[in-house]
PyMOL Python script that loads the backbone (N, CA, C, O; Angstrom):
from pymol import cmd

cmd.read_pdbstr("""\
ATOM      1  N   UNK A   1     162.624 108.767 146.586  1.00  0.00           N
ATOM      2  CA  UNK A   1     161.791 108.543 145.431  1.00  0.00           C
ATOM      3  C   UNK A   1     162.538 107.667 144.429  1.00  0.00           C
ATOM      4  O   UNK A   1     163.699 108.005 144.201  1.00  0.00           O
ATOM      5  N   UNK A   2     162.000 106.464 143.715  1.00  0.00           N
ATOM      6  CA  UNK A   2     162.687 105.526 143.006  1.00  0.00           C
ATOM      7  C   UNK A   2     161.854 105.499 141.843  1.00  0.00           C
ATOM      8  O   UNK A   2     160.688 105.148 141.665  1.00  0.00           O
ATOM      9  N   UNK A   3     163.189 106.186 140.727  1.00  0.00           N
ATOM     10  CA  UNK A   3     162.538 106.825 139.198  1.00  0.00           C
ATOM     11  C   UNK A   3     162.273 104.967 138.576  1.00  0.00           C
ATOM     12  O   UNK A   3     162.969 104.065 139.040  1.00  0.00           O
ATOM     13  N   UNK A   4     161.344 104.738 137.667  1.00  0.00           N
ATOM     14  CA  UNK A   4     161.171 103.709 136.416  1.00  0.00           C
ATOM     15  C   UNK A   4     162.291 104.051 136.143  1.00  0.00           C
ATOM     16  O   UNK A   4     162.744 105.170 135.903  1.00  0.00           O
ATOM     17  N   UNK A   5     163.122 102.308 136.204  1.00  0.00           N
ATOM     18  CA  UNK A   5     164.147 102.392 134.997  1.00  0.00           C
ATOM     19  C   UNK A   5     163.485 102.291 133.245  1.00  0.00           C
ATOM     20  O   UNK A   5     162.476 101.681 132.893  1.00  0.00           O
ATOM     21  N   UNK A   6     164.014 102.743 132.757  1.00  0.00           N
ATOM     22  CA  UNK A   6     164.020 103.267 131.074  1.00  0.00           C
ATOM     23  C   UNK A   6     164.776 101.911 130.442  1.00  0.00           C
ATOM     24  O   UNK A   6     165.912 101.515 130.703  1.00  0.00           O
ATOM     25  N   UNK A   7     163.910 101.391 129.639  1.00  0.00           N
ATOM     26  CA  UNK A   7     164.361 100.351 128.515  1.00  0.00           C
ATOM     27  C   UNK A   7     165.074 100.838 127.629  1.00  0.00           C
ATOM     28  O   UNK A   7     164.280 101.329 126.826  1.00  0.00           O
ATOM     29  N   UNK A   8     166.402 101.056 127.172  1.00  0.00           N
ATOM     30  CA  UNK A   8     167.732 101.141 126.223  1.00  0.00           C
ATOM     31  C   UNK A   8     167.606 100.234 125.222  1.00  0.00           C
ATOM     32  O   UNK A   8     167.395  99.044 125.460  1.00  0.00           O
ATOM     33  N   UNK A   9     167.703 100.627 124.242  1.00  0.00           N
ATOM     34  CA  UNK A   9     168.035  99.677 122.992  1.00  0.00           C
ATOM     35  C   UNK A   9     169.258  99.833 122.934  1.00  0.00           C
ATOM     36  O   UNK A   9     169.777 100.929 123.144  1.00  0.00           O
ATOM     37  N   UNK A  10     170.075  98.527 122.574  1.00  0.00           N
ATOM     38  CA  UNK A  10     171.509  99.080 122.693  1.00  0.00           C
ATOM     39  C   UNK A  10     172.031  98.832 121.187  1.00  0.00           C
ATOM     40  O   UNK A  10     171.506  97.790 120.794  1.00  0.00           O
ATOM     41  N   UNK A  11     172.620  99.226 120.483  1.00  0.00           N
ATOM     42  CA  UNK A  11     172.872  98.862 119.095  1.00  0.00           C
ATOM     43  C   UNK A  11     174.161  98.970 118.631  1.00  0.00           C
ATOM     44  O   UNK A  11     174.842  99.964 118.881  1.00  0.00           O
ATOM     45  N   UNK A  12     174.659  97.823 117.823  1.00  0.00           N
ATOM     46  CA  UNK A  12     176.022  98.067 117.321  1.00  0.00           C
ATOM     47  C   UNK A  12     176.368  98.031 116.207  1.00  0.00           C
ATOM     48  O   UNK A  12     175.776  97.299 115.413  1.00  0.00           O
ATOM     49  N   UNK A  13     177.350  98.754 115.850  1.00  0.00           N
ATOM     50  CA  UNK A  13     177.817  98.710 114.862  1.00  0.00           C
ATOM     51  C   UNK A  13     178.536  97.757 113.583  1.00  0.00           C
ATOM     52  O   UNK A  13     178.419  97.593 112.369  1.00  0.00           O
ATOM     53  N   UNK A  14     179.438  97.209 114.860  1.00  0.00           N
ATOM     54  CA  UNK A  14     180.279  95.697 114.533  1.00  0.00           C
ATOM     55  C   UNK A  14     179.312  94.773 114.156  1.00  0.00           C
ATOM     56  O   UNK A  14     178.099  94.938 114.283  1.00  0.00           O
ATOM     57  N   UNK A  15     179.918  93.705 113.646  1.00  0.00           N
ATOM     58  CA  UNK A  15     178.865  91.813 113.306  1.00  0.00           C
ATOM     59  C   UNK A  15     179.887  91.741 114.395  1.00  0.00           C
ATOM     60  O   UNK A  15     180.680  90.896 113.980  1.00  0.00           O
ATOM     61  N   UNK A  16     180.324  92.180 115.611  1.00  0.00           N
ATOM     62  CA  UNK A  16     180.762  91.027 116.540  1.00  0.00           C
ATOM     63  C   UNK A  16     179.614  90.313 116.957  1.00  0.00           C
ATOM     64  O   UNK A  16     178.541  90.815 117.292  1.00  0.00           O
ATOM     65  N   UNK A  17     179.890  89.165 116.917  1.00  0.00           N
ATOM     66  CA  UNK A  17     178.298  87.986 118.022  1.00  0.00           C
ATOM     67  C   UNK A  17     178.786  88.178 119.435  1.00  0.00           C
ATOM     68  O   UNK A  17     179.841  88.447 120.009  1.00  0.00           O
ATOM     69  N   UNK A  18     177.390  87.886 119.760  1.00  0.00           N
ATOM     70  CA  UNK A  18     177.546  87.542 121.581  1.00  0.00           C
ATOM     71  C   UNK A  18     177.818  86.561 121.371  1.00  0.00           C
ATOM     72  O   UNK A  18     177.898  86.152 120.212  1.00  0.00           O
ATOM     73  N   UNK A  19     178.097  85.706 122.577  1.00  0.00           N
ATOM     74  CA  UNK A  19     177.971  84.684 123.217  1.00  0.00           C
ATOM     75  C   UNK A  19     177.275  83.651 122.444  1.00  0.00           C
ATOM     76  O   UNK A  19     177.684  82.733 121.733  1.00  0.00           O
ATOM     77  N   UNK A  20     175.401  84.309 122.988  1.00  0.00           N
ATOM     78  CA  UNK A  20     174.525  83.160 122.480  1.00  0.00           C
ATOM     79  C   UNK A  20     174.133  82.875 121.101  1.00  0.00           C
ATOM     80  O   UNK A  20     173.488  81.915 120.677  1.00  0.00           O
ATOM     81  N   UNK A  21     174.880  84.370 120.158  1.00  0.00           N
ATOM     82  CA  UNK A  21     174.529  84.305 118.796  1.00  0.00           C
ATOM     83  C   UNK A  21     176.067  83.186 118.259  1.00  0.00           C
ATOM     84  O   UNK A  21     175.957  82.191 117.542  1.00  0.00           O
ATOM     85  N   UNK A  22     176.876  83.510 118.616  1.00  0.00           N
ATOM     86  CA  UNK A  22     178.024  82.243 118.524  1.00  0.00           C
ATOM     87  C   UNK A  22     177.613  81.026 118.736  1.00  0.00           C
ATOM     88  O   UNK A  22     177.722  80.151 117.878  1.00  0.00           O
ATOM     89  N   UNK A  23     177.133  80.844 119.810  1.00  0.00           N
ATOM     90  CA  UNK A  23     176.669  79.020 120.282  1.00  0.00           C
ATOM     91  C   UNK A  23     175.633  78.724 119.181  1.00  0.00           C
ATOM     92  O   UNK A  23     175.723  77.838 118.330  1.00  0.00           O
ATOM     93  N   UNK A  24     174.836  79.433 119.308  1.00  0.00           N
ATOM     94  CA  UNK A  24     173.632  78.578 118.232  1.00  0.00           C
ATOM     95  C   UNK A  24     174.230  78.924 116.727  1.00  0.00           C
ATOM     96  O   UNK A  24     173.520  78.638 115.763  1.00  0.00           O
ATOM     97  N   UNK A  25     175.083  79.328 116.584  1.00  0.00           N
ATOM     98  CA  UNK A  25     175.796  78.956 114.447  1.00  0.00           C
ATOM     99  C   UNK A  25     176.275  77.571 114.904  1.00  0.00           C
ATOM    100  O   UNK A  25     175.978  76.460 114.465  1.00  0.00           O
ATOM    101  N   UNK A  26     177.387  78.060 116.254  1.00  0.00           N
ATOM    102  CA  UNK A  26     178.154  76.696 115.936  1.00  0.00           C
ATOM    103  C   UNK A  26     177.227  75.387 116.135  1.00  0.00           C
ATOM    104  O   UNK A  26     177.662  74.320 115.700  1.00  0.00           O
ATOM    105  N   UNK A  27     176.038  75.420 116.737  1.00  0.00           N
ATOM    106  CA  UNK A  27     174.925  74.072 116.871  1.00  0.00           C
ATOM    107  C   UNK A  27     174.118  74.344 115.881  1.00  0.00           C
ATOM    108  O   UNK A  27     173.150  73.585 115.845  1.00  0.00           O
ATOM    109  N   UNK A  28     174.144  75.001 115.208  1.00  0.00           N
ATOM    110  CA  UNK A  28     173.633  74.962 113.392  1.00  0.00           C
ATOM    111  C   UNK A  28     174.035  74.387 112.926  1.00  0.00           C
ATOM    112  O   UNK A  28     173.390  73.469 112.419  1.00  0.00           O
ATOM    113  N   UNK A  29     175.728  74.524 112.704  1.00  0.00           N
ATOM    114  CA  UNK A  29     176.430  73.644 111.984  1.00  0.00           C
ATOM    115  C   UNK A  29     176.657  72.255 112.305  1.00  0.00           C
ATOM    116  O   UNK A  29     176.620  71.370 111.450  1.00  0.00           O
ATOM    117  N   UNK A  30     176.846  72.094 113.293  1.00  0.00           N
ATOM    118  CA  UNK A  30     177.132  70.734 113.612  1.00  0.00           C
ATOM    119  C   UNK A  30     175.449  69.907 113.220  1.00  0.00           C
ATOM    120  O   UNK A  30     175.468  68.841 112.606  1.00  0.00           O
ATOM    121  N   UNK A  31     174.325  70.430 113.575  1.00  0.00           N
ATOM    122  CA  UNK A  31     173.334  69.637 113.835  1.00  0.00           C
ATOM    123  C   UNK A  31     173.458  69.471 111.629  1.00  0.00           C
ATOM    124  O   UNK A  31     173.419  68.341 111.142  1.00  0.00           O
ATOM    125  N   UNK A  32     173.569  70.511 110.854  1.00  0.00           N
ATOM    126  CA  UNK A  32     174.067  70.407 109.436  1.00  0.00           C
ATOM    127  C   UNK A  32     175.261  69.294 109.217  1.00  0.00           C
ATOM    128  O   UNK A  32     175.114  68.705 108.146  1.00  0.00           O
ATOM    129  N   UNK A  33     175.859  69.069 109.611  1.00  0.00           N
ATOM    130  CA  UNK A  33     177.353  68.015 109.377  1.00  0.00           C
ATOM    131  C   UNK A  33     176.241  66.718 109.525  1.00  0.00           C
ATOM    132  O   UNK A  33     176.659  65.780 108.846  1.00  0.00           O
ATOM    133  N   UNK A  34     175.204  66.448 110.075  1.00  0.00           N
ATOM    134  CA  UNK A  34     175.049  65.191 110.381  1.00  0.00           C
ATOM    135  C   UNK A  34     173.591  65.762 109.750  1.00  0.00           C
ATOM    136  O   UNK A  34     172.773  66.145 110.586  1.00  0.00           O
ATOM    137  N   UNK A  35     173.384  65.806 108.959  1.00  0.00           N
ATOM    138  CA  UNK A  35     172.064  66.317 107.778  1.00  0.00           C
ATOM    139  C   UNK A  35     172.056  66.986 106.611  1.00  0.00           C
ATOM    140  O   UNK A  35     172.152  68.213 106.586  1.00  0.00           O
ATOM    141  N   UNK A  36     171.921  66.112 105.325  1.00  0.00           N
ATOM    142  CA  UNK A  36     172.118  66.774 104.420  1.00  0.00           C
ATOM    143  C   UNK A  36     171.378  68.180 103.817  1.00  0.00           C
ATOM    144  O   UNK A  36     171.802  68.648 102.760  1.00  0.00           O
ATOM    145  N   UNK A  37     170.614  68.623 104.303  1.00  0.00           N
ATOM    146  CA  UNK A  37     169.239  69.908 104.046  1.00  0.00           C
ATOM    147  C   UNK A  37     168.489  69.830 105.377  1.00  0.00           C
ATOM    148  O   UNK A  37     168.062  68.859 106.001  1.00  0.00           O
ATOM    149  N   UNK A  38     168.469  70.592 105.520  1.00  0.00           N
ATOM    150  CA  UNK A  38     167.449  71.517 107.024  1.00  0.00           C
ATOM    151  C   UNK A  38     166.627  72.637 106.508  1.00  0.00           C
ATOM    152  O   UNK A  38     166.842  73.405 105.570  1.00  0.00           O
ATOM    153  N   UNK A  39     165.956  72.579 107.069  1.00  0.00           N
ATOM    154  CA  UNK A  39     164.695  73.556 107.011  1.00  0.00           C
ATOM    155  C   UNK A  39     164.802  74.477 108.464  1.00  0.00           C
ATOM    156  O   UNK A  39     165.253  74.032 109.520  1.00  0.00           O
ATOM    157  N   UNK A  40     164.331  75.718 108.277  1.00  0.00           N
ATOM    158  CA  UNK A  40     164.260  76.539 109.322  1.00  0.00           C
ATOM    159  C   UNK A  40     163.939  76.082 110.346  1.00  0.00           C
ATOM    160  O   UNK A  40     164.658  75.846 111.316  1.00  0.00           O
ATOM    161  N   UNK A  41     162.544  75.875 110.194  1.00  0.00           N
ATOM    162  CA  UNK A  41     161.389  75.092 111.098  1.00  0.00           C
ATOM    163  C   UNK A  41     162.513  74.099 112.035  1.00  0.00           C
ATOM    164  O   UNK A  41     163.057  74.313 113.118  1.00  0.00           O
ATOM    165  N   UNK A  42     162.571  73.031 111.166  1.00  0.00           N
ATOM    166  CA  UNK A  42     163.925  72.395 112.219  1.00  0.00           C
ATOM    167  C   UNK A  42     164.855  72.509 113.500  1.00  0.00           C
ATOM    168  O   UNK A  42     165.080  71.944 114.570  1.00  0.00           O
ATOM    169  N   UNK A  43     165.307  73.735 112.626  1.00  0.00           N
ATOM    170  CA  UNK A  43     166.311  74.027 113.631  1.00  0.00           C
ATOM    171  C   UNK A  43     165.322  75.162 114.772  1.00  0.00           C
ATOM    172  O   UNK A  43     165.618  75.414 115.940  1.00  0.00           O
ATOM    173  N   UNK A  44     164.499  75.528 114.243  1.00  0.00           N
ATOM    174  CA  UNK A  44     164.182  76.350 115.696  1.00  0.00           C
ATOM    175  C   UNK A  44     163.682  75.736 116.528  1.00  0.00           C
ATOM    176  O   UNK A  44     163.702  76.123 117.696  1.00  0.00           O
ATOM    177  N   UNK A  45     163.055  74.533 116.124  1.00  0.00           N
ATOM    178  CA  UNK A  45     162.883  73.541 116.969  1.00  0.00           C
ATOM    179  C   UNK A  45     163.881  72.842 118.165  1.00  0.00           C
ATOM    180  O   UNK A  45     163.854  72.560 119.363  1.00  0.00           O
ATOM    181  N   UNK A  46     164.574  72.782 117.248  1.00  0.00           N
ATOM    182  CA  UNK A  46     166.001  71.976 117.661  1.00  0.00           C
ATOM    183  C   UNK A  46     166.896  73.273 119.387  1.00  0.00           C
ATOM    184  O   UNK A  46     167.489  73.004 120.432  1.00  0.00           O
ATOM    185  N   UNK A  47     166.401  74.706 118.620  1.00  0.00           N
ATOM    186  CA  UNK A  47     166.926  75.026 119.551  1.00  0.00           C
ATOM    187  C   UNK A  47     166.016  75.938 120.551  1.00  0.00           C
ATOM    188  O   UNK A  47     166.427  76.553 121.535  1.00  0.00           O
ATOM    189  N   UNK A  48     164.801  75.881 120.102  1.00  0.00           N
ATOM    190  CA  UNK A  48     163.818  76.416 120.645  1.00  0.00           C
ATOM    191  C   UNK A  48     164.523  77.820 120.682  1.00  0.00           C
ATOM    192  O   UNK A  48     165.377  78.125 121.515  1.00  0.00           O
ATOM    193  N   UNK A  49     164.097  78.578 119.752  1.00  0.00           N
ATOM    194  CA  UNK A  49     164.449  79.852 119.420  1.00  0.00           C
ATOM    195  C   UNK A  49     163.203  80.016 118.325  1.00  0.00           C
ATOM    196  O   UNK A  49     162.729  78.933 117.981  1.00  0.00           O
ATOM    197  N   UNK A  50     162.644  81.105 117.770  1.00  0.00           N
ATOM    198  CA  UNK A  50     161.782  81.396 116.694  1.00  0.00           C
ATOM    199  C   UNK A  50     162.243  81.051 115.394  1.00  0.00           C
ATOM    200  O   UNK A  50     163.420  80.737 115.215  1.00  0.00           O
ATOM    201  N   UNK A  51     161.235  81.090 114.278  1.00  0.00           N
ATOM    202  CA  UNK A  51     161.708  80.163 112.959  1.00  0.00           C
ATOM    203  C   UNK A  51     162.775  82.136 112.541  1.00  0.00           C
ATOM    204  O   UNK A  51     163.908  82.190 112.062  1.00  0.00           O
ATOM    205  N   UNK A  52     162.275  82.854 112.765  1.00  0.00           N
ATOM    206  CA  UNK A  52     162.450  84.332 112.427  1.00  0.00           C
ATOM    207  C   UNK A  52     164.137  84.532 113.162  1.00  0.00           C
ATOM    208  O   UNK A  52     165.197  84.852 112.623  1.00  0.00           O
ATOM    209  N   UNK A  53     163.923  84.307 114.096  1.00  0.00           N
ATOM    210  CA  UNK A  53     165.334  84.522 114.814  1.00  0.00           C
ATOM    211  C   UNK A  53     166.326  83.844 113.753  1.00  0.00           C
ATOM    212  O   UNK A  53     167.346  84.352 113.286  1.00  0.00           O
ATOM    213  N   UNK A  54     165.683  82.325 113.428  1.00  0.00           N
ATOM    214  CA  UNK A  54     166.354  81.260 112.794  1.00  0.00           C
ATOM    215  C   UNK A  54     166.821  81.548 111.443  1.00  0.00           C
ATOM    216  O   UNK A  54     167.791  81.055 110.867  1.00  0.00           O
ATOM    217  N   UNK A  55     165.993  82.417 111.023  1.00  0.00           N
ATOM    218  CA  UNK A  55     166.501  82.748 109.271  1.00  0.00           C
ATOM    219  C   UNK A  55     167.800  83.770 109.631  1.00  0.00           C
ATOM    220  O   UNK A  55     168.893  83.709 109.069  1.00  0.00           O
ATOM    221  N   UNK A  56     167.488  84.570 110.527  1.00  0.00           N
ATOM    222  CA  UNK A  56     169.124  85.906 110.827  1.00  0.00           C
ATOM    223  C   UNK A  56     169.957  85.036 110.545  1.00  0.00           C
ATOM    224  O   UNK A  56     170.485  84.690 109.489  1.00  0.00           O
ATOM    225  N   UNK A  57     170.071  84.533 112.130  1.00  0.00           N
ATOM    226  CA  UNK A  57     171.323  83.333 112.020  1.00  0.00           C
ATOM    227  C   UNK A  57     171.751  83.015 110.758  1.00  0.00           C
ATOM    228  O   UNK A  57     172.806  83.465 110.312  1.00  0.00           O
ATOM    229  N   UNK A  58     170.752  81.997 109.898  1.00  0.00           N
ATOM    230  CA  UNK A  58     171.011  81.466 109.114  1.00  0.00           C
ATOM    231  C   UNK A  58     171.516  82.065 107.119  1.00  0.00           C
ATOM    232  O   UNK A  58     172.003  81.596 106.090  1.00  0.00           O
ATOM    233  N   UNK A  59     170.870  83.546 107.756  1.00  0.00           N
ATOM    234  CA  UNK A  59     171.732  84.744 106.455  1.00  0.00           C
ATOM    235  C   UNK A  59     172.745  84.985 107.078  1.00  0.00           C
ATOM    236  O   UNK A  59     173.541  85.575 106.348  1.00  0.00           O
ATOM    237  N   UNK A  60     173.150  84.814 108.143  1.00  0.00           N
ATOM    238  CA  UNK A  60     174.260  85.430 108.922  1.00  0.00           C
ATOM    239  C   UNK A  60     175.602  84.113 108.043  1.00  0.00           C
ATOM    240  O   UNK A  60     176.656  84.497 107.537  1.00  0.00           O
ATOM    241  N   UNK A  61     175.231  82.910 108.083  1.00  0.00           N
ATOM    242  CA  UNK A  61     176.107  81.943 107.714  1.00  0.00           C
ATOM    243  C   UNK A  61     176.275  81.713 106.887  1.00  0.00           C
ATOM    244  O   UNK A  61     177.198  80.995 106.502  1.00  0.00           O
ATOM    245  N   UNK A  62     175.204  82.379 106.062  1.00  0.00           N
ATOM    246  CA  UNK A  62     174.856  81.994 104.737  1.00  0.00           C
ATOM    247  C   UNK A  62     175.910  83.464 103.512  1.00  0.00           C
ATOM    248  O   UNK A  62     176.264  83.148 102.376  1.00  0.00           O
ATOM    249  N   UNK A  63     176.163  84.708 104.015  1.00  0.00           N
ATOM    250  CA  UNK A  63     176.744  85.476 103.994  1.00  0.00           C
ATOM    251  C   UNK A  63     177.796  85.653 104.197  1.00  0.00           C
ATOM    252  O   UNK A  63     178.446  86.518 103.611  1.00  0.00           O
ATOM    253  N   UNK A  64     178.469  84.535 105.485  1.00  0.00           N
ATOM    254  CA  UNK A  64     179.723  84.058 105.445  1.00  0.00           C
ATOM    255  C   UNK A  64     180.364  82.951 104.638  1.00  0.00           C
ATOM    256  O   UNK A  64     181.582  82.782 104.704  1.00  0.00           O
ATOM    257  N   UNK A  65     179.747  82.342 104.030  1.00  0.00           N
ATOM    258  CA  UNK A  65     179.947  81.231 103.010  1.00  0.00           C
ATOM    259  C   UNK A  65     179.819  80.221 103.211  1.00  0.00           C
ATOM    260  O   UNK A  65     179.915  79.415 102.285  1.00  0.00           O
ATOM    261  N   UNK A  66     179.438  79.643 105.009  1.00  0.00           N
ATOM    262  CA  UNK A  66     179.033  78.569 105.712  1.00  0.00           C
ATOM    263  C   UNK A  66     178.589  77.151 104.953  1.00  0.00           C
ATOM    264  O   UNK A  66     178.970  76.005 104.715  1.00  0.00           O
ATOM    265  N   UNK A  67     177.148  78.395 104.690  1.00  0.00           N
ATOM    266  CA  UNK A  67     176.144  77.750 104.054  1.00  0.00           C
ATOM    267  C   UNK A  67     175.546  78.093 102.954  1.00  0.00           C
ATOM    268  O   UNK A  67     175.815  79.278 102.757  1.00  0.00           O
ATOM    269  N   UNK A  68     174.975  77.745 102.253  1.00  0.00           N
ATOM    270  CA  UNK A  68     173.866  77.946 100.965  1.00  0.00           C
ATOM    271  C   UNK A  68     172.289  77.278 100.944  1.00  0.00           C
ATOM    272  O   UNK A  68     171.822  76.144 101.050  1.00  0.00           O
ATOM    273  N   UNK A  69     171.789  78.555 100.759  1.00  0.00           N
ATOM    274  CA  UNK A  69     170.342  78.137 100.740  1.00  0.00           C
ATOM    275  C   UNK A  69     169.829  77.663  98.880  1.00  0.00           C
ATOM    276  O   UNK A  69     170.427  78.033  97.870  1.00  0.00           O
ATOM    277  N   UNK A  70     168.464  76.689  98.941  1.00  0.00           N
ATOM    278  CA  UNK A  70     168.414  76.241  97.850  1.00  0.00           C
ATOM    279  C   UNK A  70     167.030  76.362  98.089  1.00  0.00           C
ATOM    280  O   UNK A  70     166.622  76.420  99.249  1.00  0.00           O
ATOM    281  N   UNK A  71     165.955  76.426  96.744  1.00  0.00           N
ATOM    282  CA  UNK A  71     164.194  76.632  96.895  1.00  0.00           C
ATOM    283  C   UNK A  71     164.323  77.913  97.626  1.00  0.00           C
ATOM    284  O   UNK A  71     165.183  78.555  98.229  1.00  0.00           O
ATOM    285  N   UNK A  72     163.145  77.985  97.315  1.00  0.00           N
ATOM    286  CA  UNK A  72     162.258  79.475  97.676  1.00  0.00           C
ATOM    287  C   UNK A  72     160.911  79.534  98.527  1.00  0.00           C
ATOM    288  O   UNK A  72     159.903  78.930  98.161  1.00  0.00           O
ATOM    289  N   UNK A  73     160.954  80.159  99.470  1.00  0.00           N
ATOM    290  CA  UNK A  73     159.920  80.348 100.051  1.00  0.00           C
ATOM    291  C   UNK A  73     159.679  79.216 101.491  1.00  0.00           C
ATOM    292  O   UNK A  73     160.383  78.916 102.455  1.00  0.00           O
ATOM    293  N   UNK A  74     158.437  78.857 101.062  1.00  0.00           N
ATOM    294  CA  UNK A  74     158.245  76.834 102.008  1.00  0.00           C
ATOM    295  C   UNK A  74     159.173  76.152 101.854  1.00  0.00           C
ATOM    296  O   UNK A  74     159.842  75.710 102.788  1.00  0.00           O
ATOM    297  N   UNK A  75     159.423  75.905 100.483  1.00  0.00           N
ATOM    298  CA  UNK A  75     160.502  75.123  99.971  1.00  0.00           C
ATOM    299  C   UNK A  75     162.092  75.516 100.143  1.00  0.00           C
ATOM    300  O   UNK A  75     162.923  74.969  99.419  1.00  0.00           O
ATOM    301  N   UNK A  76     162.526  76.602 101.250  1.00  0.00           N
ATOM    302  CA  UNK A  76     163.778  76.542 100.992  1.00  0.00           C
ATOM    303  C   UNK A  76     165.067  75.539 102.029  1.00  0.00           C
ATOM    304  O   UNK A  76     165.214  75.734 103.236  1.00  0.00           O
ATOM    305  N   UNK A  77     165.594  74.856 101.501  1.00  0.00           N
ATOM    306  CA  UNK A  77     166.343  74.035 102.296  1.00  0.00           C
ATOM    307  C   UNK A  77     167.371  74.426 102.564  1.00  0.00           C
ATOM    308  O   UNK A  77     167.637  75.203 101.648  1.00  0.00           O
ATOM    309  N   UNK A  78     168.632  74.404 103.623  1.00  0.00           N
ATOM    310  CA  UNK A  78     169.808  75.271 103.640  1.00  0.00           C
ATOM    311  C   UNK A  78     170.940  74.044 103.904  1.00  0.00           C
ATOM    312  O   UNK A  78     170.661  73.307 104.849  1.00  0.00           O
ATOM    313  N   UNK A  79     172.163  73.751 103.186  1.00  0.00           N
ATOM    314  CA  UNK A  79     173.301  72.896 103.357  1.00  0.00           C
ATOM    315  C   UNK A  79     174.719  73.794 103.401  1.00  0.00           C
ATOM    316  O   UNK A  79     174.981  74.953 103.080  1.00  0.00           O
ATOM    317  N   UNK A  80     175.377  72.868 103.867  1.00  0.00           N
ATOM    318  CA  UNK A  80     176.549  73.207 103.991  1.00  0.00           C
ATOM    319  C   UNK A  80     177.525  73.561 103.108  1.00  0.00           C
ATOM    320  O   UNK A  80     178.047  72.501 102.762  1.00  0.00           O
ATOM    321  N   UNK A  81     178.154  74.638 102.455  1.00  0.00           N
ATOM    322  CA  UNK A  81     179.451  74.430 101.723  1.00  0.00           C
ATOM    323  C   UNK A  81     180.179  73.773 101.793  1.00  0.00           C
ATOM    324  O   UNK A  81     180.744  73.593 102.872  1.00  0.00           O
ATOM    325  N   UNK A  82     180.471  73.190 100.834  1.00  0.00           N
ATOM    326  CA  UNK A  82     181.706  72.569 100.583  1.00  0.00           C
ATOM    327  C   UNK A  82     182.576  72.807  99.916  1.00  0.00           C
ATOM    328  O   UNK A  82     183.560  72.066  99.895  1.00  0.00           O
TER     329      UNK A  82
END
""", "prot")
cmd.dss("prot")
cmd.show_as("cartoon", "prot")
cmd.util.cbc("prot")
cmd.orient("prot")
């Protein structure tokens, strides 16, 4: 008899990133080095990922001091620290 495997949420504690949450900051940033303001929309484009996925990420960098967001709402654009 072969039980349904059971869907696990797995959850952590740490901000360690995976893998794929590492690759797409570091192609955030770079696709940012060569653009002065980006928009969400953009980049989820850019990496075909959701605009929603795209804002984490982008509080994620933005929380590290990466980046800074500017406008509100439609209007918010995100650049690089300097």
């Amino acid at each position: 008899m072969i039980l349904p495997l059971e869907k696990v949420a797995i959850k952590s504690g740490d901000k360690s990133d995976t893998a794929k949450t590492a690759m797409h900051k570091e192609q955030i940033i770079k696709y940012m080095t060569d653009h002065a303001t980006v928009r969400s929309s953009e980049i989820a484009t850019l990496l075909g990922i959701t605009v929603s996925r795209v804002k984490v990420l982008l509080a994620d960098l933005q929380s590290d001091g990466i980046i800074m967001a500017e406008g509100a709402n439609r209007n918010r654009v995100y650049r690089l620290k300097y």
